[in-house]
PAMARKOL-957013 format. One line per 10 residues: their letters; for each residue x, y, z negated of N, C-alpha, C, CB. Coordinates in steps of 0.02 Angstrom, whole numbers, plus 50000, padded with zeros to 5 digits. Atoms other than C-alpha are relative to their C-alpha. Glycine has a CB too. Example, Ala and Ser with C-alpha at 12.3 -4.5 7.8 and 13.67 -1.06 7.14 Angstrom:
% residues 2
AS	50045/49941/50000/50615/49775/49610/50045/50060/50000/49950/50001/49938 ~ 49958/49941/50003/50684/49947/49643/49961/50055/49963/50020/50023/50071 $
This chain:
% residues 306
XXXXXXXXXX	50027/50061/49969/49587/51091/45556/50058/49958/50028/49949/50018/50056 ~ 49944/50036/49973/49696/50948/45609/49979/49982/50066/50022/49939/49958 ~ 50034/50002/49927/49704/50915/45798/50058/49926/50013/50012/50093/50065 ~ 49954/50062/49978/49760/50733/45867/49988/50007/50076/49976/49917/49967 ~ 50007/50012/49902/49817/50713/46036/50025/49932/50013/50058/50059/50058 ~ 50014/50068/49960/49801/50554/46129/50022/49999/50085/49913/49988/49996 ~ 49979/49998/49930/49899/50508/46280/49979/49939/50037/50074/50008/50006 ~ 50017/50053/49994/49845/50366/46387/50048/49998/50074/49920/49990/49994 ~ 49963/49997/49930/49952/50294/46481/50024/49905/50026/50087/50061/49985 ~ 49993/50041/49951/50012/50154/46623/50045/50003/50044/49956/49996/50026 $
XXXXXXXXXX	49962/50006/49932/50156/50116/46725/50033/50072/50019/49943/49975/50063 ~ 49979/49938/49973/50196/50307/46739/50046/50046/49954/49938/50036/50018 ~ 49955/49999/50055/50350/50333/46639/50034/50092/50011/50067/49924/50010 ~ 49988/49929/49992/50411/50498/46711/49936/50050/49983/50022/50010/50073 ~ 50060/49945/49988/50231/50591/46707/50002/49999/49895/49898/49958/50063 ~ 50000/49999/50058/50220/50529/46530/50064/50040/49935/49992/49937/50001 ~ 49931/49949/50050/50398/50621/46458/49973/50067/49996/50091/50013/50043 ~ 50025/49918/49979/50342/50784/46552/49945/50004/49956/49972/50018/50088 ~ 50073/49987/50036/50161/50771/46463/50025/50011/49911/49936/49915/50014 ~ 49992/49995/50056/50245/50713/46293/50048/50048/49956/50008/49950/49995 $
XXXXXXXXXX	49945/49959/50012/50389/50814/46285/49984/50072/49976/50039/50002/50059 ~ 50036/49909/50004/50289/50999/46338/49948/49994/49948/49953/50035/50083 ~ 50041/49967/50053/50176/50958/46223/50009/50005/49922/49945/49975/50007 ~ 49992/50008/50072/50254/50932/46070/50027/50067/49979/50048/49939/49979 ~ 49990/49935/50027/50355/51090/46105/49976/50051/50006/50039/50017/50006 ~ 50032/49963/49984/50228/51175/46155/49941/50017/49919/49976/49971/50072 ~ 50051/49973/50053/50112/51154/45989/50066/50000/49916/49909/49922/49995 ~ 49955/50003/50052/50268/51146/45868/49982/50040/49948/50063/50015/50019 ~ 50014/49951/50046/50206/51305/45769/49940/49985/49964/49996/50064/50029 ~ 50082/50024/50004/50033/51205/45755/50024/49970/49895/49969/49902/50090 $
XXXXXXXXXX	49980/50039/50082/50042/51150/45531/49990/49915/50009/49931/50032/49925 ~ 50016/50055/50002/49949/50986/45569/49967/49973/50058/49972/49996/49951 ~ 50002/50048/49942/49949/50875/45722/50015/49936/49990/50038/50016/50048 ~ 49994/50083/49991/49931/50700/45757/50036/49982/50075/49914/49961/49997 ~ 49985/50038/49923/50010/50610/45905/49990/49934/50024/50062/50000/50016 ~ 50020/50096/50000/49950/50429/45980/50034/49997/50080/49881/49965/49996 ~ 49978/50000/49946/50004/50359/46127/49969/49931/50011/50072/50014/50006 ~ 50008/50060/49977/49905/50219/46197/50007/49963/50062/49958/49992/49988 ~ 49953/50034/49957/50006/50102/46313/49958/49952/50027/50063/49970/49966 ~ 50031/50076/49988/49931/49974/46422/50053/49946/50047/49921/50010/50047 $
XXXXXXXXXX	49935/50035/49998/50077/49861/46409/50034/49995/50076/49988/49926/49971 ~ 49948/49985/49942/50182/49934/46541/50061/50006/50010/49994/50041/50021 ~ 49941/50032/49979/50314/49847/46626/50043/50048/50035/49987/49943/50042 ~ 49942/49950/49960/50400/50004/46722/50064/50009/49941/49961/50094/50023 ~ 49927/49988/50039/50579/50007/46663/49999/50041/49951/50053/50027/50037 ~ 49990/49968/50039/50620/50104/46523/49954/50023/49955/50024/50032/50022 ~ 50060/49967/50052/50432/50128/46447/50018/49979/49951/49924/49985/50004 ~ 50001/50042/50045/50455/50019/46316/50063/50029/49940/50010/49926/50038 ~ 49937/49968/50027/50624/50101/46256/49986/50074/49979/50060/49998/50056 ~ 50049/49920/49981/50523/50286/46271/49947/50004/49967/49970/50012/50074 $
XXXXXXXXXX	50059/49993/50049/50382/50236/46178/50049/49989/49941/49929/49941/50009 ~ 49983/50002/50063/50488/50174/46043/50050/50062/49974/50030/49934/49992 ~ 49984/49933/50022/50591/50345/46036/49926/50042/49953/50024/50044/50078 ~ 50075/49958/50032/50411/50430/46015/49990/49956/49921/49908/49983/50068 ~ 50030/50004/50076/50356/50322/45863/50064/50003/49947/49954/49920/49988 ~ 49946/49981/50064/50538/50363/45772/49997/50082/50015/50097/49959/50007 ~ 50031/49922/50032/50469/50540/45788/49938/50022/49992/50019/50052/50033 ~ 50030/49993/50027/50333/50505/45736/49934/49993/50039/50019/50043/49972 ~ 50026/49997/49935/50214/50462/45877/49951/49924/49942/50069/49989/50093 ~ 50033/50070/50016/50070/50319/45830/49997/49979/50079/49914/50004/49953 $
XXXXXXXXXX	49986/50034/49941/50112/50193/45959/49937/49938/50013/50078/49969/49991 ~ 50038/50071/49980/49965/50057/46030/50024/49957/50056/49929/50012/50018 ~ 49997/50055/49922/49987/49927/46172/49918/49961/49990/50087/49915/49995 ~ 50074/50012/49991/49811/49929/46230/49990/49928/50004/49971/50034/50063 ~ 50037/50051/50009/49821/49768/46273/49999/49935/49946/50004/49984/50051 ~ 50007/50047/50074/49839/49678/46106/49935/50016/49973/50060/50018/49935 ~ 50042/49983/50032/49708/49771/46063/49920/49992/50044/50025/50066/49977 ~ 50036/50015/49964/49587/49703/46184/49988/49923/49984/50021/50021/50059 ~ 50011/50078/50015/49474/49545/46163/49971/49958/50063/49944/49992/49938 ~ 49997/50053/49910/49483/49499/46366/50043/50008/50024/49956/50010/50064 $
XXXXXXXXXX	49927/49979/49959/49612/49480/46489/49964/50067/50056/50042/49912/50060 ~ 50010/49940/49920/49607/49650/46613/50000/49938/50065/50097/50076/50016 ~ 49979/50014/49907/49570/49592/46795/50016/50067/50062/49920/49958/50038 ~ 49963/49964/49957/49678/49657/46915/49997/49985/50072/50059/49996/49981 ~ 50000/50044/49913/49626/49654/47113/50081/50042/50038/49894/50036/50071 ~ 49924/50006/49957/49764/49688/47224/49963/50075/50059/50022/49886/50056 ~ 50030/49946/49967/49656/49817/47332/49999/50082/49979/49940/49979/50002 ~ 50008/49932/50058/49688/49992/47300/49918/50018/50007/50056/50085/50027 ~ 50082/49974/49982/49504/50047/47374/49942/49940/49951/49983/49988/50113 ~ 50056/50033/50025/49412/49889/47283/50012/50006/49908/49998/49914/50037 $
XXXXXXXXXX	50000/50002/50073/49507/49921/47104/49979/50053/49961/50058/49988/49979 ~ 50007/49929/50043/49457/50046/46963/50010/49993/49932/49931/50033/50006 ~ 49971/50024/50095/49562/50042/46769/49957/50045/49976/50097/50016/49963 ~ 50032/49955/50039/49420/50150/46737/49950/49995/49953/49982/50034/50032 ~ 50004/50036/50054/49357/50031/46646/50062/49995/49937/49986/49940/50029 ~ 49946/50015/50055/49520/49987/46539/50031/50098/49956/50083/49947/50058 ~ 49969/49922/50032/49535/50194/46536/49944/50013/49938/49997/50080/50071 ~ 50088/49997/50051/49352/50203/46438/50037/49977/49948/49915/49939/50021 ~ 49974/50023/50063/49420/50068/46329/50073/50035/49960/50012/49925/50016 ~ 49944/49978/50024/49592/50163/46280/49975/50071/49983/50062/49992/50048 $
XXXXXXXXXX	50031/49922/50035/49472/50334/46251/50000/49982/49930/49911/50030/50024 ~ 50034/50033/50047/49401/50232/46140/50044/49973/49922/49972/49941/50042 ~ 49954/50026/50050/49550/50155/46067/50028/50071/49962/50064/49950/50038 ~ 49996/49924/50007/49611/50341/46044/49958/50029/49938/49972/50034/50069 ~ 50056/49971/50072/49445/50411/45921/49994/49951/49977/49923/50034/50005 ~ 50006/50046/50037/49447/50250/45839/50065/50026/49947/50001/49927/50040 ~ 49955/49997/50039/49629/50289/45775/50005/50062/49981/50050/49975/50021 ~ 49963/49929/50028/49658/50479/45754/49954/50013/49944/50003/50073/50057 ~ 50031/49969/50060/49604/50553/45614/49986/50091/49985/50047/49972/49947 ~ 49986/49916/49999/49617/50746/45665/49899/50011/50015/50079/50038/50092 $
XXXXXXXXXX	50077/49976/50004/49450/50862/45651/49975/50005/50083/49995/50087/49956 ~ 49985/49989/49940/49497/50904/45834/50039/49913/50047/50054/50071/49987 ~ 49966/50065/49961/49546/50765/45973/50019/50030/50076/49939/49926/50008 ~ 49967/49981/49953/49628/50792/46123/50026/49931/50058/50055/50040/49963 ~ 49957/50050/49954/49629/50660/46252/50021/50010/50064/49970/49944/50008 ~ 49955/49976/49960/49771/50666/46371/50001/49940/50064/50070/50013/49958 ~ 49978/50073/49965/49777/50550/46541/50087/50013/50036/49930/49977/50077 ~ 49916/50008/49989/49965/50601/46555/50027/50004/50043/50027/49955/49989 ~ 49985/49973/49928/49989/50667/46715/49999/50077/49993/49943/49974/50060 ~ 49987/49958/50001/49996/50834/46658/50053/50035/49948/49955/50013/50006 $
XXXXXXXXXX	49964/49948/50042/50114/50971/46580/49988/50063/49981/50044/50010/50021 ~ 49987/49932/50016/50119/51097/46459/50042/50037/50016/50004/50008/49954 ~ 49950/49961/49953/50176/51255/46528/50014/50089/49932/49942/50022/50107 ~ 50003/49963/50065/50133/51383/46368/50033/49971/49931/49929/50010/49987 ~ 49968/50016/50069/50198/51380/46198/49972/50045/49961/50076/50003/49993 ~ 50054/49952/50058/50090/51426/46040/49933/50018/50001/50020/50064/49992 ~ 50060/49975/49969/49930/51417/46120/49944/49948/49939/49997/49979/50104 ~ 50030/50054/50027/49858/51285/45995/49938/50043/49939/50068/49945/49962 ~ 50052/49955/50048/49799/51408/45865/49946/50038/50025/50033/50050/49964 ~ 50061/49959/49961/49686/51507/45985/49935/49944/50003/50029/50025/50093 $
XXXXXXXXXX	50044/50044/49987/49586/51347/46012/49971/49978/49957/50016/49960/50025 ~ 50030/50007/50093/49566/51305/45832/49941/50063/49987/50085/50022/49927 ~ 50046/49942/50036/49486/51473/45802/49945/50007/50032/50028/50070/49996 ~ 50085/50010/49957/49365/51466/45959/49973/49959/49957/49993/49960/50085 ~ 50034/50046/50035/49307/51314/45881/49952/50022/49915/50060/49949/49993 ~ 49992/49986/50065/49320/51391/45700/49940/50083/49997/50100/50009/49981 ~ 50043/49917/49992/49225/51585/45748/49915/49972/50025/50049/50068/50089 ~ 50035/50007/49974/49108/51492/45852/49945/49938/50010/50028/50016/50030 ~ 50029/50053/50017/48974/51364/45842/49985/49957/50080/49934/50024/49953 ~ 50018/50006/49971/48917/51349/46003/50074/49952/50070/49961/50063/49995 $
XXXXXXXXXX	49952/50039/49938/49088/51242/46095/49987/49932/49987/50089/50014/50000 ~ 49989/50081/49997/49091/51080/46146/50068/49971/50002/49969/49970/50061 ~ 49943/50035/49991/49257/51054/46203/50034/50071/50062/49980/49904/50032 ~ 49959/49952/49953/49393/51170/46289/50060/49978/50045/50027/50051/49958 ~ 49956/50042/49962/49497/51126/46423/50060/50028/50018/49971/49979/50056 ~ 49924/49994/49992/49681/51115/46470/50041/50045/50065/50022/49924/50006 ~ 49945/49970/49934/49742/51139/46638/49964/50065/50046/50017/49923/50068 ~ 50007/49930/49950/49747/51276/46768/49949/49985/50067/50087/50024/50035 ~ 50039/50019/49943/49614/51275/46903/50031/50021/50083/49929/50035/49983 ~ 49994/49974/49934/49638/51306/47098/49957/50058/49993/49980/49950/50059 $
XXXXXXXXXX	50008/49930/50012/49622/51490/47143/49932/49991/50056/50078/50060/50020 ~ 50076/49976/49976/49473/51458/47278/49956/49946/49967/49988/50000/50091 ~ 50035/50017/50050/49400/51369/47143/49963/50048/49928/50041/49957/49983 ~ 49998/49910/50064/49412/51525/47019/49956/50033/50013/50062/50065/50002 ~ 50028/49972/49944/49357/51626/47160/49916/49989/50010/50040/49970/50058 ~ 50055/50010/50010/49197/51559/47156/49949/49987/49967/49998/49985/50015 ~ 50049/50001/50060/49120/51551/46985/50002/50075/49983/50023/49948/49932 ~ 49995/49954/50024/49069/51674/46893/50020/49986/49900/49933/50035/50029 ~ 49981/50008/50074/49126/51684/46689/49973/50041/49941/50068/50010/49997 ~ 50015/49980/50084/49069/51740/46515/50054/50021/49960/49973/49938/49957 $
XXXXXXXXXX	49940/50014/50029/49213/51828/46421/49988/50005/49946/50051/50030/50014 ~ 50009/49999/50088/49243/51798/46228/50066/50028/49996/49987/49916/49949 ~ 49932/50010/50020/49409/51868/46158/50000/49983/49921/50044/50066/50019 ~ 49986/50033/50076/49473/51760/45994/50061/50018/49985/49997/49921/49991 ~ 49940/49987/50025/49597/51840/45887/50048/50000/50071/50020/49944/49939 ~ 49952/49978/49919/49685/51925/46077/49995/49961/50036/50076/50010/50007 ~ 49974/50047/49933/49659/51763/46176/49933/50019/50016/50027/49906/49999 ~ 50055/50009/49989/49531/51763/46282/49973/49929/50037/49989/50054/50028 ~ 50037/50072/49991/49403/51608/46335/49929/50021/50037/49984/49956/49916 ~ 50058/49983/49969/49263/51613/46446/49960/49946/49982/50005/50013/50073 $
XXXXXXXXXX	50053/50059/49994/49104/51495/46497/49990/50017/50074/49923/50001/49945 ~ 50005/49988/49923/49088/51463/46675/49935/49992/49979/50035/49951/50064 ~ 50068/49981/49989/48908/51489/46721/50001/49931/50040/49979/50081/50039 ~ 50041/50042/49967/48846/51317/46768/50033/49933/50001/49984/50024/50066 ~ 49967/50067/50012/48990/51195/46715/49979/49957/49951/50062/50008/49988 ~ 50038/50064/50038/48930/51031/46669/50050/49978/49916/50005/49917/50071 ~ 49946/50026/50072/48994/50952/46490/50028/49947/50031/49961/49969/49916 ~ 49978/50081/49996/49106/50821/46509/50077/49999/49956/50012/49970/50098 ~ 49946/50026/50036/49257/50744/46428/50033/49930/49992/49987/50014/49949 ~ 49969/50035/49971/49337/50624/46503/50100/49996/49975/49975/50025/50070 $
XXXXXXXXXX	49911/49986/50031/49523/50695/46449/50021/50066/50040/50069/49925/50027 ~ 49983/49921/49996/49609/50846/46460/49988/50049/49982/49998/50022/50032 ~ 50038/49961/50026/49515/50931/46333/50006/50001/49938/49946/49991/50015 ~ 49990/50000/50077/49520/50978/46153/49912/50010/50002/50062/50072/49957 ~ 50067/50024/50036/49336/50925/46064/50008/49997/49940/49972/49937/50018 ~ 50024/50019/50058/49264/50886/45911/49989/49928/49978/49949/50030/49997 ~ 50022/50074/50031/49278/50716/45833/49942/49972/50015/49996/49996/49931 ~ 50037/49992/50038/49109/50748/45768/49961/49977/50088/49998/50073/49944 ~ 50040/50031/49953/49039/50749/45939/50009/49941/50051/49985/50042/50030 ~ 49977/50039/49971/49120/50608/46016/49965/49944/49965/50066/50007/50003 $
XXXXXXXXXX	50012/50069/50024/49071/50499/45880/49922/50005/49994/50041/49979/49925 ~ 50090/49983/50006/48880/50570/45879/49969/49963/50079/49978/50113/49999 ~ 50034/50020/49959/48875/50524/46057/50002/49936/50035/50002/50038/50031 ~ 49980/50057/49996/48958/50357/46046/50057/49994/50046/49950/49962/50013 ~ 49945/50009/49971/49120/50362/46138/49981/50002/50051/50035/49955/49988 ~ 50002/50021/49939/49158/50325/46301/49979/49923/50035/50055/50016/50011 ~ 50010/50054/49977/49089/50197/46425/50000/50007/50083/49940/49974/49967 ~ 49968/50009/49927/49133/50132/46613/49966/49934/49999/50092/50002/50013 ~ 50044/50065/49979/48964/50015/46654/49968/50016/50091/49919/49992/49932 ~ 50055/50026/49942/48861/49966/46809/50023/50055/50053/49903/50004/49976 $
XXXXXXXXXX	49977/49962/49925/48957/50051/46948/50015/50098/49973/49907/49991/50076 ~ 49979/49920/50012/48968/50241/46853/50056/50010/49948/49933/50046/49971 ~ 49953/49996/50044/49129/50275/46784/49990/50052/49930/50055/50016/50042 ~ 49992/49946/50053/49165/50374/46617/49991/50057/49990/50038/50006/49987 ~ 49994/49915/49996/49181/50552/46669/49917/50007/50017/50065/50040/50076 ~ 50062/49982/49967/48998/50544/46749/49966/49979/49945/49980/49969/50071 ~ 50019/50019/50044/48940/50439/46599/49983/50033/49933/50031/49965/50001 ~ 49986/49951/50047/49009/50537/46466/49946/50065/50005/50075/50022/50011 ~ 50051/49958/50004/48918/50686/46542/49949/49994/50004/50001/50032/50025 ~ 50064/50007/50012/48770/50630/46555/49980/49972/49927/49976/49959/50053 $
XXXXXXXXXX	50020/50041/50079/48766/50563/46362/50006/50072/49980/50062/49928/49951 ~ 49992/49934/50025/48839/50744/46318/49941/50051/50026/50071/50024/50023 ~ 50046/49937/49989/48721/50851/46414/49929/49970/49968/49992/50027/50092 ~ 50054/50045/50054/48577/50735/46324/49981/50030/49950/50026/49940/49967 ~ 50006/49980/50067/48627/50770/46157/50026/50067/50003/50035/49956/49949 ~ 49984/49947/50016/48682/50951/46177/49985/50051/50063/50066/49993/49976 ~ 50021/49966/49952/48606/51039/46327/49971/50050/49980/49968/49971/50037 ~ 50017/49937/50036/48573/51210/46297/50022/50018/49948/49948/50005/49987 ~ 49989/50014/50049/48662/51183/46159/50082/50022/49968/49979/49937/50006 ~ 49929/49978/50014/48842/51191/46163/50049/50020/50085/50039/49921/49949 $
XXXXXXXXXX	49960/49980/49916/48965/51262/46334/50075/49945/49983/50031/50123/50013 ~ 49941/50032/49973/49122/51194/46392/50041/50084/50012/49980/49941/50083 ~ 49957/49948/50013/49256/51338/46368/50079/50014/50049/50012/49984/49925 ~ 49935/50021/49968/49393/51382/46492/50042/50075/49963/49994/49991/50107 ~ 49947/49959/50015/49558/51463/46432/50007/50053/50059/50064/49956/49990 ~ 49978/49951/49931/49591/51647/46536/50071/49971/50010/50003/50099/49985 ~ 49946/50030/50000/49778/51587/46522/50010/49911/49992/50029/50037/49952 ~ 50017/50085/50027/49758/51371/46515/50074/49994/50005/49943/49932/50057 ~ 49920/50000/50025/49926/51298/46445/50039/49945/50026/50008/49994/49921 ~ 49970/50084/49994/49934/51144/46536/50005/50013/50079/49937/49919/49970 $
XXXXXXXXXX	49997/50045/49919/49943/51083/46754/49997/49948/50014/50047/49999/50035 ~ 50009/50063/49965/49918/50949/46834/50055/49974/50026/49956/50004/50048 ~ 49936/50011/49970/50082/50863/46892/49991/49968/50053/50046/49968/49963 ~ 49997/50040/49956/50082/50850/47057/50063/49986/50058/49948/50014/50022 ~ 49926/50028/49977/50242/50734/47138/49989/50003/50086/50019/49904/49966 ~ 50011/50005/49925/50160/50721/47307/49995/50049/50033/49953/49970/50018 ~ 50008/49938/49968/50155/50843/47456/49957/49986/50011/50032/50028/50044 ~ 50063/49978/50000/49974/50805/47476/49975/50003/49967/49970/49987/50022 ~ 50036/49962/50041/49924/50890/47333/49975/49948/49925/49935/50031/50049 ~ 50051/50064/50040/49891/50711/47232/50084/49980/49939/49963/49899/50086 $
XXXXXXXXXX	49939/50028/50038/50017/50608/47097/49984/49933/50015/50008/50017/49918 ~ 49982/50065/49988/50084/50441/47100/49918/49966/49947/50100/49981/49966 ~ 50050/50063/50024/49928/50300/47063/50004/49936/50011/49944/50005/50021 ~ 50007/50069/50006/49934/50132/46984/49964/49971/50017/50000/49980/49962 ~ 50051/50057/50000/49849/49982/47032/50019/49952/50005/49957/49997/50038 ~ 49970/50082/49993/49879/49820/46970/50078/50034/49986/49985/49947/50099 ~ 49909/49982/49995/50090/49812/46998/50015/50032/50051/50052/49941/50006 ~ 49962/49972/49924/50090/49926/47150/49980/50084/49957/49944/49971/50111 ~ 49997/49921/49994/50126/50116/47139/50003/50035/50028/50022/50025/49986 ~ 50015/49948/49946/50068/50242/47276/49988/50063/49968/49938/49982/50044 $
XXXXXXXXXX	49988/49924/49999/50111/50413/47317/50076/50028/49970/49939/50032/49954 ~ 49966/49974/50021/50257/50504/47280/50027/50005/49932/49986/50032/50020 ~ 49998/49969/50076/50352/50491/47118/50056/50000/49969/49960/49969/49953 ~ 49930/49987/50011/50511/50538/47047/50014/50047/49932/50027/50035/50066 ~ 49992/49950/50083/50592/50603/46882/49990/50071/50002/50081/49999/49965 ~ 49994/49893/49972/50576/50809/46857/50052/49991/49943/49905/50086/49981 ~ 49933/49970/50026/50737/50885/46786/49990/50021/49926/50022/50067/50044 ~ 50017/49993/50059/50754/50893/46616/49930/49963/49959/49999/50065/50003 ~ 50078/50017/50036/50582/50811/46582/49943/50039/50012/50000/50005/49928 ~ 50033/49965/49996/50499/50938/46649/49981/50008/50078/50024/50044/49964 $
XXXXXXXXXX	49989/49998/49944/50422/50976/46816/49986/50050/50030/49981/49961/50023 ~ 50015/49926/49981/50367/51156/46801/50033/50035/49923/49900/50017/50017 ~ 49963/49932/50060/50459/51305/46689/49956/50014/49977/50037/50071/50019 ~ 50063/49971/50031/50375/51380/46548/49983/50068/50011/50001/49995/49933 ~ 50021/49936/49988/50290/51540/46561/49982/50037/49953/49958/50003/50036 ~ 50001/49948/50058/50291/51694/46459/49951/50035/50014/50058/50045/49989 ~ 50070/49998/49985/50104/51739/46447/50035/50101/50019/49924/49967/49913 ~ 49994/49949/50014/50173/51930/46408/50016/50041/50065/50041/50000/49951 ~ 49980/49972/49927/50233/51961/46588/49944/49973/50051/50080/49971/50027 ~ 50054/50017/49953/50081/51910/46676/49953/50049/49993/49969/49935/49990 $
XXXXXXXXXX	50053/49950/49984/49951/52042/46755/49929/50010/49934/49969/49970/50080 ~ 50053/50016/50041/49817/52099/46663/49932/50031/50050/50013/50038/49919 ~ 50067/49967/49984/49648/52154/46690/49962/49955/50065/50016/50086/50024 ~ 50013/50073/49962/49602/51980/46797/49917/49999/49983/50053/49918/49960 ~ 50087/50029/50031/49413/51949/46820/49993/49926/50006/49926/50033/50051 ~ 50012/50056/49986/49454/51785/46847/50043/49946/49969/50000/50001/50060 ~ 49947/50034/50044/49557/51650/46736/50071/49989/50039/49971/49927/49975 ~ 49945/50013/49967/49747/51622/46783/49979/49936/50047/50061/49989/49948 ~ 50014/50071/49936/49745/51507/46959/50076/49944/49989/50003/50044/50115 ~ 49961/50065/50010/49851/51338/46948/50072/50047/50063/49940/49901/50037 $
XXXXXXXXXX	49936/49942/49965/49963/51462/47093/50021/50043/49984/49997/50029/50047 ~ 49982/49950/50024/49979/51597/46991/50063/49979/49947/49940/50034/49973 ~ 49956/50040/50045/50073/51476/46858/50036/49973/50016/49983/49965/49970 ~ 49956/50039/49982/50145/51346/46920/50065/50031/50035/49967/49956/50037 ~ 49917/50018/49955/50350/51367/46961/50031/49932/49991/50068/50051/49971 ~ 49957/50045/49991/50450/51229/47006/50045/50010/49954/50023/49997/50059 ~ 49947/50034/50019/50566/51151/46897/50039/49964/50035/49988/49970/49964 ~ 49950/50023/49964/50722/51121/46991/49980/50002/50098/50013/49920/49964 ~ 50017/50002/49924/50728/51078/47197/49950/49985/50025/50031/49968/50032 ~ 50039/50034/49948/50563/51030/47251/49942/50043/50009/49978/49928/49981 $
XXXXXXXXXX	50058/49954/49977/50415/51104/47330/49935/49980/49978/49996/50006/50074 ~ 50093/50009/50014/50226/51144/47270/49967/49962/50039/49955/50063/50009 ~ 50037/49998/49948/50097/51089/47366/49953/50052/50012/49973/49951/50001 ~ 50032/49934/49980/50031/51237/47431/49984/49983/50070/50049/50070/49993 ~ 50004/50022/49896/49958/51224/47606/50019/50113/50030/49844/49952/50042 ~ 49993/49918/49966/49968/51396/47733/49990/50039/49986/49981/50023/50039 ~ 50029/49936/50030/49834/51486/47651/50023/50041/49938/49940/49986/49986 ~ 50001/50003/50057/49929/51496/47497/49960/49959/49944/49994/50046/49998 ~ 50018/50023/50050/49832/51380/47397/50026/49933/49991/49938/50006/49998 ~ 49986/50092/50042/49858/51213/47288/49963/49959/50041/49964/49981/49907 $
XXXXXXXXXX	50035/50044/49978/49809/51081/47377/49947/49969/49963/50036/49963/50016 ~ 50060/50025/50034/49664/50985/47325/50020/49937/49957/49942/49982/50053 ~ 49973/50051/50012/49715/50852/47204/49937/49953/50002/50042/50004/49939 ~ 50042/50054/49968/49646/50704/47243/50010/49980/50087/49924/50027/49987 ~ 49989/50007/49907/49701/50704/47448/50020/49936/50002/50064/50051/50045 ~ 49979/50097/49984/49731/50526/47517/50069/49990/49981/49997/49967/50095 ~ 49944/50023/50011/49865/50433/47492/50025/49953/50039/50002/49983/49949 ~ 49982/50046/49955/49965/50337/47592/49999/49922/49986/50059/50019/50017 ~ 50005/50051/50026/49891/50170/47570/50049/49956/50027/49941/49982/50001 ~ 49969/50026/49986/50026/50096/47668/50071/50002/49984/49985/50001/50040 $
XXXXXX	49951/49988/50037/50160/50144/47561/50003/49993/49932/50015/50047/50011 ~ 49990/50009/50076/50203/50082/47385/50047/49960/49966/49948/49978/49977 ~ 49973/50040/50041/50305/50000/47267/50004/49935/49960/50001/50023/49979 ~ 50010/50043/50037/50303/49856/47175/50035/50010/49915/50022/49946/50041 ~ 49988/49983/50071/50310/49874/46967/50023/49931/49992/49934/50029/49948 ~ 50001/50075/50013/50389/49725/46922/50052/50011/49893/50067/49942/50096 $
């Protein structure tokens, strides 16, 4: 099966290397992959020079907004704006162009942290009728902690089903074409964004029907630059929260599945994985855990993208 991955991205030139970089060498052993990268013509220094590396290796390059038949409006408010509209439309732009059996849309704030994990996901898909879509990153451990799971093992990996997780697919997930285009893409109307949208079109047409699949080992993280637990967010030309290159392109080391515990009733925790790449610190609070991503942000602090 061919699998396309789709990055979507804005203004966030460092998050986007780390995302594009781990994942290319992360599925390298994969026979047939696609790569897209849809841009919404972003002015941060050096994108423009970075995307065009990617499409001389081979990268399908868009600039969302050529490919749009309105101008984006941009308020100036972080609390009154939401590109979660213009993100819908760049899903969109995304399964319009790939052509893989598999899709994979990425919102580019995270990193692969595994290598070779691509074929396990193919075969869930391939053994099993019953997936909708399987997801990427590592969860928080009192998040873990509190579901319970379903285990499958596929050719040695194993994959659960949380007991009671909703469908959705929003990004960060490997899916099926097939059902993306059955349930009409993505949409961001009348005050409910995409992710809430989406699932409610998906649990519609497939309730009872098909699960949502989490990796015991997931190959990806969440990159987070800030010490409260969150990453740098665009709006408009301003950029809040914490954000800075990671070393090498990277902002966490990879991990060698083979030295990790076994006999876990519970999938690897986003703390169990995550090491730092180079000098800087997790966000971990006292208890030991990952902070919550999503924590405020200092709205009185930001940048200007110019």
């Amino acid at each position: 099966m061919k699998v396309s991955f789709g990055i979507i991205n804005y203004n966030r030139l460092f998050y986007l290397k780390s995302c594009a970089e781990s994942l290319m060498e992360s599925v390298k052993n994969y026979p047939d992959v696609e790569f897209i990268c849809i841009d919404d013509n972003s002015v941060e220094p050096g994108t423009k020079e970075y995307l065009e590396t990617l499409k001389k290796r081979g990268w399908i390059i868009i600039n969302q907004q050529e490919n749009r038949n309105y101008k984006k409006q941009i308020k100036t408010s972080y609390d009154n704006i939401t590109h979660l509209g213009p993100f819908a439309e760049a899903l969109n732009i995304f399964n319009n162009t790939a052509t893989g059996d598999l899709i994979a849309p990425l919102q580019g704030d995270m990193q692969f942290i595994r290598k070779n994990w691509l074929q396990s996901y193919v075969d869930l898909f391939n053994q099993r009728d019953d997936v909708f879509s399987i997801i990427f990153d590592a969860q928080r451990k009192v998040r873990l902690e509190n579901r319970h799971y379903e285990k499958f093992i596929i050719n040695d990996s194993i994959f659960a089903i949380e007991n009671g997780r909703k469908i959705g697919g929003a990004g960060d997930v490997l899916i099926k074409k097939e059902w993306i285009d059955m349930i009409g893409g993505w949409q961001s109307e009348d005050g409910q964004n995409e992710e809430d949208q989406f699932t409610a079109m998906a649990t519609k047409a497939f309730h009872g029907k098909k699960n949502v699949f989490v990796p015991w080992v997931p190959p990806a993280i969440v990159i987070a630059t800030d010490k409260r637990g969150t990453n740098a967010r665009v709006r408009g030309n301003k950029r809040y929260g914490d954000y800075w290159e990671a070393q090498n392109d990277l902002y966490y080391k990879w991990i060698d599945i083979a030295n990790l515990k076994k006999n876990k009733i519970h999938p690897y925790s986003i703390e169990e994985l995550a090491v730092a790449n180079g000098n800087w610190e997790l966000p971990i609070d006292k208890e030991g855990n990952w902070k919550k991503l999503g924590s405020s942000i200092d709205l009185d602090s930001y940048e200007i993208i110019e």
